[in-house]
ZAPA-584790 format. One record per atom (N, C-alpha, C, O): atom name; x, y, z; residue in three letters; residue number from 1. Coordinates in steps of 0.1 Angstrom, whole numbers. Layout:
BEGIN
<sepa atom="CA" xx="X" yy="Y" zz="Z" type="ALA" seq="NUM"/>
...
END
This chain:
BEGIN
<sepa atom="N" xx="132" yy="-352" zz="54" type="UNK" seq="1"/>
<sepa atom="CA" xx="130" yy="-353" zz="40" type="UNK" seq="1"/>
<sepa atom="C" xx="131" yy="-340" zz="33" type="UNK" seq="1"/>
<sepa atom="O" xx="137" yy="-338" zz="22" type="UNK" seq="1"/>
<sepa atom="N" xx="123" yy="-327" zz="41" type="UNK" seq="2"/>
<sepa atom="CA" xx="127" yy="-317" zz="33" type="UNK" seq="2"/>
<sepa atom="C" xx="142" yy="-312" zz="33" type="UNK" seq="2"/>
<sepa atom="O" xx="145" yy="-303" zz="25" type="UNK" seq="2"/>
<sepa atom="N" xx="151" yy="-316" zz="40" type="UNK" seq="3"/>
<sepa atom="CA" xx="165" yy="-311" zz="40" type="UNK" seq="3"/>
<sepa atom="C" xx="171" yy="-313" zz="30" type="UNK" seq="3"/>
<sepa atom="O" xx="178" yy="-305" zz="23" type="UNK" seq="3"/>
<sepa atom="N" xx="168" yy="-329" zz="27" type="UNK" seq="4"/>
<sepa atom="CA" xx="173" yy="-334" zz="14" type="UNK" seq="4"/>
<sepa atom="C" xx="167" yy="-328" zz="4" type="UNK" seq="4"/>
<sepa atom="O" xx="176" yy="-321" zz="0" type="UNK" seq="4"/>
<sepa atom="N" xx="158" yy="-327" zz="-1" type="UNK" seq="5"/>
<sepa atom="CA" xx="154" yy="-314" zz="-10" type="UNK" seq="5"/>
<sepa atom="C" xx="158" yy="-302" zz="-10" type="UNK" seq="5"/>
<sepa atom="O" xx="156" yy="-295" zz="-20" type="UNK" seq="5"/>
<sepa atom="N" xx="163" yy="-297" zz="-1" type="UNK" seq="6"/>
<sepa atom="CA" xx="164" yy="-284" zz="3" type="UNK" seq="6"/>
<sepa atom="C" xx="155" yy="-275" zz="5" type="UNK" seq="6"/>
<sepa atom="O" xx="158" yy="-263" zz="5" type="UNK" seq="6"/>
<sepa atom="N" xx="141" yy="-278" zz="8" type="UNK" seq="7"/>
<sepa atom="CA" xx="132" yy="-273" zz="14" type="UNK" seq="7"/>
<sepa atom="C" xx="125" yy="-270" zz="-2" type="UNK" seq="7"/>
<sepa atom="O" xx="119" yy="-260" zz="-3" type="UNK" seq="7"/>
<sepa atom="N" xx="127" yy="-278" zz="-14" type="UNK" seq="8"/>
<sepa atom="CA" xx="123" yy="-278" zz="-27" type="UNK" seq="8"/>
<sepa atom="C" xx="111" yy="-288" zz="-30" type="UNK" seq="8"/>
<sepa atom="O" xx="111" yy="-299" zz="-24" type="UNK" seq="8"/>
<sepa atom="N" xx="102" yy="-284" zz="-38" type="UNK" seq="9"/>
<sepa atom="CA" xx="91" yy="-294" zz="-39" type="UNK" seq="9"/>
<sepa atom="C" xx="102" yy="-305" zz="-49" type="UNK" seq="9"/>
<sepa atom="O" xx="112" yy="-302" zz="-56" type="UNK" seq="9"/>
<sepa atom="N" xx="96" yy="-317" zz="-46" type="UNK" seq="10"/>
<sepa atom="CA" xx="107" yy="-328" zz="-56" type="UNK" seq="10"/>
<sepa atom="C" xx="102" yy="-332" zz="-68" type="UNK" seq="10"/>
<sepa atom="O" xx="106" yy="-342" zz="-73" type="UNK" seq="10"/>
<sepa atom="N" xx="94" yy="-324" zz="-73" type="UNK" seq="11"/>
<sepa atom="CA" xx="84" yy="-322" zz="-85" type="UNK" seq="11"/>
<sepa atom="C" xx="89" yy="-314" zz="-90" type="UNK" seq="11"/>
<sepa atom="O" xx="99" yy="-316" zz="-96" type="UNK" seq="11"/>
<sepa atom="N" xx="83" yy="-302" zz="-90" type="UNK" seq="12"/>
<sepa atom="CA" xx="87" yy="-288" zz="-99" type="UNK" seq="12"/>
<sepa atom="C" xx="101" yy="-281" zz="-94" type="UNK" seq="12"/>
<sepa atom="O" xx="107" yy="-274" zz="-103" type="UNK" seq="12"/>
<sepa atom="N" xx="104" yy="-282" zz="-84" type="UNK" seq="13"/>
<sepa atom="CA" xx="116" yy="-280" zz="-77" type="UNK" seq="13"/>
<sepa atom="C" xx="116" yy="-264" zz="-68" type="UNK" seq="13"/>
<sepa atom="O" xx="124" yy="-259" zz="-61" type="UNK" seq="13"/>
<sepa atom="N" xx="104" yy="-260" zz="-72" type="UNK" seq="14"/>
<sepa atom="CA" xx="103" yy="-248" zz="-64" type="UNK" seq="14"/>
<sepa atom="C" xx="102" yy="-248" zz="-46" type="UNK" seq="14"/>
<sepa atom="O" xx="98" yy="-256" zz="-38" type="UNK" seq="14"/>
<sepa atom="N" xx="106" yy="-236" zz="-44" type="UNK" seq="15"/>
<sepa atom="CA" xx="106" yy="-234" zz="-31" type="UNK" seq="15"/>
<sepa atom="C" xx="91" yy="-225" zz="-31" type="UNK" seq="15"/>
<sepa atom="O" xx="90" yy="-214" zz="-35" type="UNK" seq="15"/>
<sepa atom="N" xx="82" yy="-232" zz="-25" type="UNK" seq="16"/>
<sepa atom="CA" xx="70" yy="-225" zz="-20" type="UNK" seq="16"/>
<sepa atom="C" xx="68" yy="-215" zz="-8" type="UNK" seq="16"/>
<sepa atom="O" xx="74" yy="-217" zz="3" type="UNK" seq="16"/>
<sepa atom="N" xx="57" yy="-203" zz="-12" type="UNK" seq="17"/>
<sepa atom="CA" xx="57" yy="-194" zz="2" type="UNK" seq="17"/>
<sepa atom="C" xx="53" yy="-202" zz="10" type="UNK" seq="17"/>
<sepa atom="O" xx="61" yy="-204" zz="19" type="UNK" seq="17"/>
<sepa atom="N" xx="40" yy="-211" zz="11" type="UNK" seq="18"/>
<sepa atom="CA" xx="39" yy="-218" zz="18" type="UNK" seq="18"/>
<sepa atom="C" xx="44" yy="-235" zz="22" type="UNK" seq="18"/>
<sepa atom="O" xx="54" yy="-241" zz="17" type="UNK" seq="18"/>
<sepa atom="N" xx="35" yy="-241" zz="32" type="UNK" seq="19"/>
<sepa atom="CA" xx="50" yy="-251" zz="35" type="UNK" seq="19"/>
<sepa atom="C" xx="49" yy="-261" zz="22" type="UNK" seq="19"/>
<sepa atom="O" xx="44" yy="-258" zz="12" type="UNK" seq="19"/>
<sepa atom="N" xx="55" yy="-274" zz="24" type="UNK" seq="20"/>
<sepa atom="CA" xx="53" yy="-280" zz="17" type="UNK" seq="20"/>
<sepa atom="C" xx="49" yy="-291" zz="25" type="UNK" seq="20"/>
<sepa atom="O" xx="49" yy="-293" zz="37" type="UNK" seq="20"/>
<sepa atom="N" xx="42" yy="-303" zz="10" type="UNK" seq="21"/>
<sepa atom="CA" xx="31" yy="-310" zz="19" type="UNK" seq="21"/>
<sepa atom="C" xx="36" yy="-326" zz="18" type="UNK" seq="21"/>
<sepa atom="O" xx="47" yy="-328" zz="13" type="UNK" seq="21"/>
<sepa atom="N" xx="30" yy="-335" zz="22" type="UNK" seq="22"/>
<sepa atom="CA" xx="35" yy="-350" zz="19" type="UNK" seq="22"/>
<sepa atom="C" xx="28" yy="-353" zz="16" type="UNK" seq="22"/>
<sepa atom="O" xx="17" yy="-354" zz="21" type="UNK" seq="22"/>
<sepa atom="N" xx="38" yy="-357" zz="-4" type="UNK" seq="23"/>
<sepa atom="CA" xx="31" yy="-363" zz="-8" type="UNK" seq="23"/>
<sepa atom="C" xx="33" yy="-381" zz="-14" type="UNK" seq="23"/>
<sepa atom="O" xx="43" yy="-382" zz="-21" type="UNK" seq="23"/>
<sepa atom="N" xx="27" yy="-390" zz="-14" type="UNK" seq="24"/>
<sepa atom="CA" xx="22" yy="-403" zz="-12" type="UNK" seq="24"/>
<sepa atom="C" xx="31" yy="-409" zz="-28" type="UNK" seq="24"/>
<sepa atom="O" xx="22" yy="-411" zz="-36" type="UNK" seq="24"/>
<sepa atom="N" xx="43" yy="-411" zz="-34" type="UNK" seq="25"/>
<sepa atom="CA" xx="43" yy="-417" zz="-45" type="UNK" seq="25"/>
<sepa atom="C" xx="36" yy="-429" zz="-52" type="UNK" seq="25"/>
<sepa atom="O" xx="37" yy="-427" zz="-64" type="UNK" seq="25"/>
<sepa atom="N" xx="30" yy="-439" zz="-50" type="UNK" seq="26"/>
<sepa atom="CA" xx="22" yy="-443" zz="-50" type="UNK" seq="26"/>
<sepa atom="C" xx="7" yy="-440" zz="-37" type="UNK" seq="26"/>
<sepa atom="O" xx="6" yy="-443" zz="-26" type="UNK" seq="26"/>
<sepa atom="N" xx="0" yy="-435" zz="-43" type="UNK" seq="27"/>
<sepa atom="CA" xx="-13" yy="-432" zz="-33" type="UNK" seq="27"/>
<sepa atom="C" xx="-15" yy="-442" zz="-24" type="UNK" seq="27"/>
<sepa atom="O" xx="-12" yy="-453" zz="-27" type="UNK" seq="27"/>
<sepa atom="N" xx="-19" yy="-439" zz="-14" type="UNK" seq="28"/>
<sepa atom="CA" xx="-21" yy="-449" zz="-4" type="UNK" seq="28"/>
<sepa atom="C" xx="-39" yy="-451" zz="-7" type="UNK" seq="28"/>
<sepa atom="O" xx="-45" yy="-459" zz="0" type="UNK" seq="28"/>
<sepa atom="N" xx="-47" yy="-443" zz="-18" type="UNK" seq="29"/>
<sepa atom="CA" xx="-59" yy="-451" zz="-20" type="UNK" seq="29"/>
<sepa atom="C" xx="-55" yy="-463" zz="-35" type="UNK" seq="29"/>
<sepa atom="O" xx="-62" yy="-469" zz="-42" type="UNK" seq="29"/>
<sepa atom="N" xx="-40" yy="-461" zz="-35" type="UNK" seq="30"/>
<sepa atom="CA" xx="-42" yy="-473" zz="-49" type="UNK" seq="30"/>
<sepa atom="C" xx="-30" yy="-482" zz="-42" type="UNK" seq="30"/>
<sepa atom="O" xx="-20" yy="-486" zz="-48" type="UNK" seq="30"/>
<sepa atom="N" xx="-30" yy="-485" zz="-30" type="UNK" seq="31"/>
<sepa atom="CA" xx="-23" yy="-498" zz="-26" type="UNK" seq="31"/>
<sepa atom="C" xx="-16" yy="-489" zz="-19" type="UNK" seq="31"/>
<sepa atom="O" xx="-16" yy="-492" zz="-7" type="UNK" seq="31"/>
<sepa atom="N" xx="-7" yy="-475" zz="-21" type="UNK" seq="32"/>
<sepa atom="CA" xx="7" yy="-474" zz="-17" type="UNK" seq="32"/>
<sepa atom="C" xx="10" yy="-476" zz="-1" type="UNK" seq="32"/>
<sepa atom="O" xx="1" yy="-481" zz="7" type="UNK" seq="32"/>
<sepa atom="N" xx="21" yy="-473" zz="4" type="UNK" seq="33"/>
<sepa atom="CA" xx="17" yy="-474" zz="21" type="UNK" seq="33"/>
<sepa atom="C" xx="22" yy="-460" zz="25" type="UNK" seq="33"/>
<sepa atom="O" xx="28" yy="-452" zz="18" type="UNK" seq="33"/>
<sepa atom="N" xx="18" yy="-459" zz="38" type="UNK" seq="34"/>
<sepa atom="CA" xx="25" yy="-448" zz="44" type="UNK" seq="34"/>
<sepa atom="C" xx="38" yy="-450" zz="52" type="UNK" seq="34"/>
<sepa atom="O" xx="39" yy="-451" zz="64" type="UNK" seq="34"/>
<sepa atom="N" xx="49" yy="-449" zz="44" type="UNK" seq="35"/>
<sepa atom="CA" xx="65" yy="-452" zz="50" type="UNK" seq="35"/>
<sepa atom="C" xx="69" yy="-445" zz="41" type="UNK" seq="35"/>
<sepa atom="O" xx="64" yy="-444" zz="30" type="UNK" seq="35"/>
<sepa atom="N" xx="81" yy="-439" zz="47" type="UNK" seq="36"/>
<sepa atom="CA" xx="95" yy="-430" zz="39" type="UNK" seq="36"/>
<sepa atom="C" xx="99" yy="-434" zz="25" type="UNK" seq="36"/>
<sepa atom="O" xx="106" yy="-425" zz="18" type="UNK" seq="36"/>
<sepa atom="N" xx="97" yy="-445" zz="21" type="UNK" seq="37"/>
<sepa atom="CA" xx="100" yy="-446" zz="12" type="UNK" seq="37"/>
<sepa atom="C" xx="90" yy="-447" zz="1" type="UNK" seq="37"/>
<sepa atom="O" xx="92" yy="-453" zz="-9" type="UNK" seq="37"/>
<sepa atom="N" xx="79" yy="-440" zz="2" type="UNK" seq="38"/>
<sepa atom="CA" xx="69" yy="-437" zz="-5" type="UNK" seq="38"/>
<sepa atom="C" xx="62" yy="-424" zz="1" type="UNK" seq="38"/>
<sepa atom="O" xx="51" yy="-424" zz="5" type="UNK" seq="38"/>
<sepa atom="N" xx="70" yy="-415" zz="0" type="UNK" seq="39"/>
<sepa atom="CA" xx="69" yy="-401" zz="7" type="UNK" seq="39"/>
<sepa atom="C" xx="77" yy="-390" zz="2" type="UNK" seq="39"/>
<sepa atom="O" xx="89" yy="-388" zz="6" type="UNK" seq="39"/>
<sepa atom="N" xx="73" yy="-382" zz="-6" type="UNK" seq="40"/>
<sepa atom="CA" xx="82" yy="-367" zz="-10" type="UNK" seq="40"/>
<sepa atom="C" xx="72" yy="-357" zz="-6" type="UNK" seq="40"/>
<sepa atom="O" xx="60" yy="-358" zz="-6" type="UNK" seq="40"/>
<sepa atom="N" xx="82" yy="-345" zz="-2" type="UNK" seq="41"/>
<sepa atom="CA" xx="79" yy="-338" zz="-3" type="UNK" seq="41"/>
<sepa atom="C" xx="75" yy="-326" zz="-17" type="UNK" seq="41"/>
<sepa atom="O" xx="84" yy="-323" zz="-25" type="UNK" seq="41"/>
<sepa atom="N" xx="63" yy="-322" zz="-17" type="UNK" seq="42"/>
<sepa atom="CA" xx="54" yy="-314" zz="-27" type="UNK" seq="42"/>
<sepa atom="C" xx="49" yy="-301" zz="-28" type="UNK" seq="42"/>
<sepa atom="O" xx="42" yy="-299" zz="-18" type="UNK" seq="42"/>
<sepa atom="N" xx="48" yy="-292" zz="-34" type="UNK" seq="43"/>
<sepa atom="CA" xx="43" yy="-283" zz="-32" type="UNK" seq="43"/>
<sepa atom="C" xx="28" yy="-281" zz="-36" type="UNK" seq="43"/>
<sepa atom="O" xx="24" yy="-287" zz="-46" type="UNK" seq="43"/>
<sepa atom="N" xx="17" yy="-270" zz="-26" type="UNK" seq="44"/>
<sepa atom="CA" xx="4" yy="-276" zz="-30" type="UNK" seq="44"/>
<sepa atom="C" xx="3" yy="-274" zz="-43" type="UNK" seq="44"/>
<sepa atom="O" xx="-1" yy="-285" zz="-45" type="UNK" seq="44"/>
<sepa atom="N" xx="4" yy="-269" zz="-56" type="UNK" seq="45"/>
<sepa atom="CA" xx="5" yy="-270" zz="-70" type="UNK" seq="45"/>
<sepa atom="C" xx="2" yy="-283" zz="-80" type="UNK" seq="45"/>
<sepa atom="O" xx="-7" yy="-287" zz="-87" type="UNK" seq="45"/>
<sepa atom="N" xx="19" yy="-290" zz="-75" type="UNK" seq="46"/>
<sepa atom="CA" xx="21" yy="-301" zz="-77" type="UNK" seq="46"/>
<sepa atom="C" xx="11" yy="-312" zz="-73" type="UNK" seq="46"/>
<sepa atom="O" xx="5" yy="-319" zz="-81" type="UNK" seq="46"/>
<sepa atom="N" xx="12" yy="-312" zz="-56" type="UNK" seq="47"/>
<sepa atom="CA" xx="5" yy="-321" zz="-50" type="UNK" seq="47"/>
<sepa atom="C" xx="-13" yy="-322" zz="-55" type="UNK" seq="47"/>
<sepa atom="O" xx="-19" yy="-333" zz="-51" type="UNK" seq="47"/>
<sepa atom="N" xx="-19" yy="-312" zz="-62" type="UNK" seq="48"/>
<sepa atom="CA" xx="-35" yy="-309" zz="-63" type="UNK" seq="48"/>
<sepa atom="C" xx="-32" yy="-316" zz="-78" type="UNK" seq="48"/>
<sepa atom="O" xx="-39" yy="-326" zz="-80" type="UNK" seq="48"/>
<sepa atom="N" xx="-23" yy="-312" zz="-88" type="UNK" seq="49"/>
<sepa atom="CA" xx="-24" yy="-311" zz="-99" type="UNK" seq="49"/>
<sepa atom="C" xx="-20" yy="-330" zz="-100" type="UNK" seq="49"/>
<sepa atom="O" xx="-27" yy="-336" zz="-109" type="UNK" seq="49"/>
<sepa atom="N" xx="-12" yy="-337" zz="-92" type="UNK" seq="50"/>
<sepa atom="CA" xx="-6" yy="-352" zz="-97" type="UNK" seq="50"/>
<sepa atom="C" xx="-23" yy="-361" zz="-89" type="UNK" seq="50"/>
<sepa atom="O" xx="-30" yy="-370" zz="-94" type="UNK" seq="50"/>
<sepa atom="N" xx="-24" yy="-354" zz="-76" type="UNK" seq="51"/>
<sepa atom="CA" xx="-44" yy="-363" zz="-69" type="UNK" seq="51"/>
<sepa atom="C" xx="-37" yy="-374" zz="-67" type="UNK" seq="51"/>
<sepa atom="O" xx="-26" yy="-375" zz="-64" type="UNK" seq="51"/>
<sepa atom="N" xx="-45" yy="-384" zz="-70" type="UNK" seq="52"/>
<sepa atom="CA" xx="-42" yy="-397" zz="-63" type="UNK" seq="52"/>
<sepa atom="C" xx="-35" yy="-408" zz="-82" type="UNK" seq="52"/>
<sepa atom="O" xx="-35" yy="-420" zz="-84" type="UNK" seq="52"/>
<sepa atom="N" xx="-30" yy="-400" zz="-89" type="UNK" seq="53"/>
<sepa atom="CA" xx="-27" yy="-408" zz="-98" type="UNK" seq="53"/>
<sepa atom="C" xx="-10" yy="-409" zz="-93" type="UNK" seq="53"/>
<sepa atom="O" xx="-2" yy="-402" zz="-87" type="UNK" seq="53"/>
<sepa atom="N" xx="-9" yy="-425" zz="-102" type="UNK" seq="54"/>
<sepa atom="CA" xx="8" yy="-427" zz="-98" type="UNK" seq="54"/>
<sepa atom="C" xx="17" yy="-419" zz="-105" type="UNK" seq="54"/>
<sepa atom="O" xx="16" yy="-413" zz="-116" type="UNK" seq="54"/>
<sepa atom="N" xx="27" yy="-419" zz="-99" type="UNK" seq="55"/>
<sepa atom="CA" xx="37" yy="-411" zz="-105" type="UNK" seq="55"/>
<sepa atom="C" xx="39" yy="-409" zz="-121" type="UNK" seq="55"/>
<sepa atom="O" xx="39" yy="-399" zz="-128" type="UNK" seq="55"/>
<sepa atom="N" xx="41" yy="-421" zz="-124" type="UNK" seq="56"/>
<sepa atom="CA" xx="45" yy="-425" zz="-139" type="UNK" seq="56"/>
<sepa atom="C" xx="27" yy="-421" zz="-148" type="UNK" seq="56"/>
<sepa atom="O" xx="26" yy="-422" zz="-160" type="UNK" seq="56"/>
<sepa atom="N" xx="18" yy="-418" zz="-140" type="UNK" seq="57"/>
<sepa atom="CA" xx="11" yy="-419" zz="-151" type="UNK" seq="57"/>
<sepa atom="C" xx="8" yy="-404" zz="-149" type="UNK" seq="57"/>
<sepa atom="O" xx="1" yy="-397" zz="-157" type="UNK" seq="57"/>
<sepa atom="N" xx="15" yy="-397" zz="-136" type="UNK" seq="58"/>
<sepa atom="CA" xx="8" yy="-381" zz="-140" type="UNK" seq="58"/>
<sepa atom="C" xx="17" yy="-377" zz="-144" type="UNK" seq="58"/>
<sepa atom="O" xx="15" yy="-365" zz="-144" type="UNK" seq="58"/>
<sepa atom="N" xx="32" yy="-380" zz="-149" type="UNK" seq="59"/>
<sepa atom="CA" xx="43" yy="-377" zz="-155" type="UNK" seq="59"/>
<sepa atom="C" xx="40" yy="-376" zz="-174" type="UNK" seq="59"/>
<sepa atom="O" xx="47" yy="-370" zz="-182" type="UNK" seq="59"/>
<sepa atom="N" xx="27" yy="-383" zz="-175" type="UNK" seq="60"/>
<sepa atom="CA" xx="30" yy="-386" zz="-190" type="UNK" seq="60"/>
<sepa atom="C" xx="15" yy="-375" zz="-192" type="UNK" seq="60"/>
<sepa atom="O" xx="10" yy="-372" zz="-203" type="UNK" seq="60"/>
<sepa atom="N" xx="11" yy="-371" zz="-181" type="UNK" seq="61"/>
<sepa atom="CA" xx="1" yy="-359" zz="-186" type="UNK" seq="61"/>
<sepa atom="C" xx="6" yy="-348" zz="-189" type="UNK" seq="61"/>
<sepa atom="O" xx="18" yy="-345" zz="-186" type="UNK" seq="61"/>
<sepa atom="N" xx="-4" yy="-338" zz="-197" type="UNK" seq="62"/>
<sepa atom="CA" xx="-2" yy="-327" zz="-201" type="UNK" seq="62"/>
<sepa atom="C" xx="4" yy="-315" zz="-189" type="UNK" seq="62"/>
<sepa atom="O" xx="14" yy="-308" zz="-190" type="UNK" seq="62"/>
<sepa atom="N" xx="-4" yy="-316" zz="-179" type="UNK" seq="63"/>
<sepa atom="CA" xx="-3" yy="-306" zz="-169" type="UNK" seq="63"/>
<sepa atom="C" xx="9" yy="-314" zz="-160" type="UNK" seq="63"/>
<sepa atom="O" xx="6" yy="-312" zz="-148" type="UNK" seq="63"/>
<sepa atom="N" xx="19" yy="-320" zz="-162" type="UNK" seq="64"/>
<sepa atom="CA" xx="30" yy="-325" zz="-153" type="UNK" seq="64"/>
<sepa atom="C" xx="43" yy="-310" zz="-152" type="UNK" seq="64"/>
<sepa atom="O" xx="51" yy="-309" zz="-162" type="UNK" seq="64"/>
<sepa atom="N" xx="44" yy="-305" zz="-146" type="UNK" seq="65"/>
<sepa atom="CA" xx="53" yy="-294" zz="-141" type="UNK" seq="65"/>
<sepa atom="C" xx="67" yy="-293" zz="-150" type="UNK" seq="65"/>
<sepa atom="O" xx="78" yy="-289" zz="-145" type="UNK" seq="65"/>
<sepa atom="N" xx="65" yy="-299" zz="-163" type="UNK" seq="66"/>
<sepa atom="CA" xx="82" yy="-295" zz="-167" type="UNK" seq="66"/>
<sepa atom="C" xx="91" yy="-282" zz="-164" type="UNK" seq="66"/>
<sepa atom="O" xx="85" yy="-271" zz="-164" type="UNK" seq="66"/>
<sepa atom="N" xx="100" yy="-282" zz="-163" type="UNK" seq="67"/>
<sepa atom="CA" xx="109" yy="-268" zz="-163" type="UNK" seq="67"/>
<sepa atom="C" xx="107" yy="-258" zz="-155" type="UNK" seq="67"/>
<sepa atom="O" xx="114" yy="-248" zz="-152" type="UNK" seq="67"/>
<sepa atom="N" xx="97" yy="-260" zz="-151" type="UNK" seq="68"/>
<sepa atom="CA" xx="91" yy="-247" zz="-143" type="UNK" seq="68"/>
<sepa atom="C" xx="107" yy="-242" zz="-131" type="UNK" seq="68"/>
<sepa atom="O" xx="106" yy="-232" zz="-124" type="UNK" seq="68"/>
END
């Protein structure tokens, strides 16, 4: 998964010093499951800043990573 990224969080798009983490697009504490197809890789930033909210709703927050 990170190849296909290019070793890029698939959020902010940065390449982090440290690694990157897996993160859950839908949370697996709000139903999601744990399979590939509910799995990006994140950087810790991203991954602390979106927690267990869904994609679409930490996209429409303030602190959602534009442009960076």
């Amino acid at each position: 998964m990170q190849r296909r990224f290019d070793k890029r969080c698939a959020y902010c798009g940065r390449r982090p010093p440290s690694p990157l983490i897996m993160d859950h697009i839908v949370p697996v504490a709000k139903g999601g499951r744990h399979a590939l197809a509910n799995i990006l890789p994140a950087c810790g930033d991203c991954n602390g800043h979106k927690s267990d909210l869904l994609l679409v709703q930490w996209k429409q927050r303030p602190t959602y990573p534009r442009g960076r």
